[in-house]
C-alpha positions as MATLAB code, in Angstrom:
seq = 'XXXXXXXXXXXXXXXXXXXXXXXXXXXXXXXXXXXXXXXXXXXXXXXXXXXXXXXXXXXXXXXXXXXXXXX';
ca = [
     112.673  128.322  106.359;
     115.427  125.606  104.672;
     112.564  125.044  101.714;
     112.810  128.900  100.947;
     116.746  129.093  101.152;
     117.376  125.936   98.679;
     114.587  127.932   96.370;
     116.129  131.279   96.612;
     119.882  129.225   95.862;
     118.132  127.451   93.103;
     116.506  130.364   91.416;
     119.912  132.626   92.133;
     121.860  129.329   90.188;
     119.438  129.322   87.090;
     119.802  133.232   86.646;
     123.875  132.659   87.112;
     123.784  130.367   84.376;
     121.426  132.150   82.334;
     124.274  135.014   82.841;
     127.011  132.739   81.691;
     125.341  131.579   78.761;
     124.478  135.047   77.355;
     127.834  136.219   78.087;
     129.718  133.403   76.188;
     126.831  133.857   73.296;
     128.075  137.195   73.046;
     131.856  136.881   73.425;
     132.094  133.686   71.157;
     128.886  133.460   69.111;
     128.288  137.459   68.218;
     131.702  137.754   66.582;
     131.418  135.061   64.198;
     127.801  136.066   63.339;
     129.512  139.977   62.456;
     131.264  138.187   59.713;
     129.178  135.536   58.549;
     129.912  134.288   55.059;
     132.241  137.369   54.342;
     135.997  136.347   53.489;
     139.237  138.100   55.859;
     139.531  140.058   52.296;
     135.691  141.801   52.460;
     136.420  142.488   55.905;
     139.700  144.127   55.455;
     138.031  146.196   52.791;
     136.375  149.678   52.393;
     132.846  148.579   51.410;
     129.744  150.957   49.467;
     128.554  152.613   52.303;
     130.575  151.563   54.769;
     130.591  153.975   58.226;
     133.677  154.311   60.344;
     132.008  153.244   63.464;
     130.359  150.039   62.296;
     132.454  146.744   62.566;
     130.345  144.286   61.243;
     130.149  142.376   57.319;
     128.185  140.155   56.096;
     128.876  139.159   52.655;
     127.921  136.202   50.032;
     130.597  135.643   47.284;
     129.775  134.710   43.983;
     131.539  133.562   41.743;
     130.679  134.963   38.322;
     130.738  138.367   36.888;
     129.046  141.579   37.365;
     127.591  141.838   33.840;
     126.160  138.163   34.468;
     124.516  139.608   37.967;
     123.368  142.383   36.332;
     122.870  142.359   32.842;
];
């Protein structure tokens, strides 16, 4: 009966830090990867298409102009 109680604690740990680590991924990881490569000013901005309800940008700046993008 002790072998099954450290086995149930053991298993109950791994799936507590399993919980931790998803949770952190999501508070700490998720809101960096909402922004990724987009500056504070594309964020702050209306965007093409852009929904009210949606709070993520991704963006990748370049730095030349629009008739050299798209000739």
């Amino acid at each position: 009966m002790l072998h099954r109680k450290t086995k149930t604690k053991r298993i109950f740990a791994g799936l507590g830090i399993l919980l931790l680590v998803l949770i952190l991924g999501y508070l700490v990881i998720n809101p960096w990867l909402l922004r990724w490569g987009a500056t504070n000013q594309e964020v702050s901005q209306a965007m093409p298409g852009d929904l009210d309800h949606v709070g993520w940008t991704r963006a990748v700046t370049i730095d030349t102009t629009p008739e050299r993008i798209w000739p």
